[in-house]
C-alpha positions as CSV (number, residue, x, y, z in Angstrom):
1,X,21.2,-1.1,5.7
2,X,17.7,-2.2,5.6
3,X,15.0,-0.6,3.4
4,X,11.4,0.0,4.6
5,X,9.0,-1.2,1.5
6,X,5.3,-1.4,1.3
7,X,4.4,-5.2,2.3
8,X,2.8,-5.9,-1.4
9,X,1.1,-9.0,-0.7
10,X,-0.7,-7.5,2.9
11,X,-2.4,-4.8,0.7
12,X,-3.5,-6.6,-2.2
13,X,-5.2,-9.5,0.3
14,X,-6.7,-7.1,2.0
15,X,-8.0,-4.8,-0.9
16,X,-9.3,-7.8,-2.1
17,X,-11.4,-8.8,0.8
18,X,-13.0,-5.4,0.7
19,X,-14.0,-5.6,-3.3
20,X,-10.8,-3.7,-4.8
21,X,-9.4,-6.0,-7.2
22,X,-7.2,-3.5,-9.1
23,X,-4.6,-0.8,-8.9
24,X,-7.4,1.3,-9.7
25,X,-10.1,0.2,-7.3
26,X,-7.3,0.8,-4.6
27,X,-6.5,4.2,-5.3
28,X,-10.1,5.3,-5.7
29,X,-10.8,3.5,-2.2
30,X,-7.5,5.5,-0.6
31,X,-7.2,8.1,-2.5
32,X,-3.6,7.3,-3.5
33,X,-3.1,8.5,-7.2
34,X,-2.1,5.2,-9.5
35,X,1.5,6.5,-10.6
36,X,2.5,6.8,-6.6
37,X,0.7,3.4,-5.9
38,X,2.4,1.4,-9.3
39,X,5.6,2.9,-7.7
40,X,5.0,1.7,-4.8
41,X,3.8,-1.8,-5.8
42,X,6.8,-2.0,-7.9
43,X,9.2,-1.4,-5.3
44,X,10.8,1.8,-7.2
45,X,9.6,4.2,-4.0
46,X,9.3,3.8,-0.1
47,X,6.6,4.2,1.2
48,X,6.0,8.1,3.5
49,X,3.9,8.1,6.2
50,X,0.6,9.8,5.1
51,X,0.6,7.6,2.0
52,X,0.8,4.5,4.2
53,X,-1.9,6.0,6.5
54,X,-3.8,6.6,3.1
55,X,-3.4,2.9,2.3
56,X,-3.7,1.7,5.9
57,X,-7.0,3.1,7.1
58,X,-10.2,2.2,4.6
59,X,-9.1,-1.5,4.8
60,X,-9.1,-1.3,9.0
61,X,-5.5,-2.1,9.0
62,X,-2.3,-0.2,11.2
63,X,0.3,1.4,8.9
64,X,3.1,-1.1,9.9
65,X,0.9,-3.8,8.7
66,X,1.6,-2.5,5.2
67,X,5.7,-2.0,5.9
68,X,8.1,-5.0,5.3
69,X,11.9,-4.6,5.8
70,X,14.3,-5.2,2.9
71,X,18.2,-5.9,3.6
């Protein structure tokens, strides 16, 4: 069954093009605490809804922009 993961690379690039080049810059930016976003980074958790949103919005992006599908 697939598995609905944070697309890694989407939010990095576009973190980067708004000055946040660390785990830290991001979750001062979104507000997303640094254990959830390492977690999600990593892969261990799925992303929920409001955290996307949180992750989605300051860089001017839709939440499914941030969602890849795993098999």
């Amino acid at each position: 069954m697939p598995v609905l993961r944070l697309n890694r690379a989407a939010l990095i690039k576009h973190a980067r093009r708004h000055g946040d080049e660390s785990a830290a810059a991001i979750s001062r930016t979104t507000g997303v605490p640094e254990s959830t976003l390492s977690a999600l980074l990593s892969g261990q958790r799925a992303p929920a809804m409001p955290t996307l949103v949180a992750l989605a919005s300051p860089y001017g992006l839709a939440s499914d922009d941030l969602l890849k599908v795993r098999p």
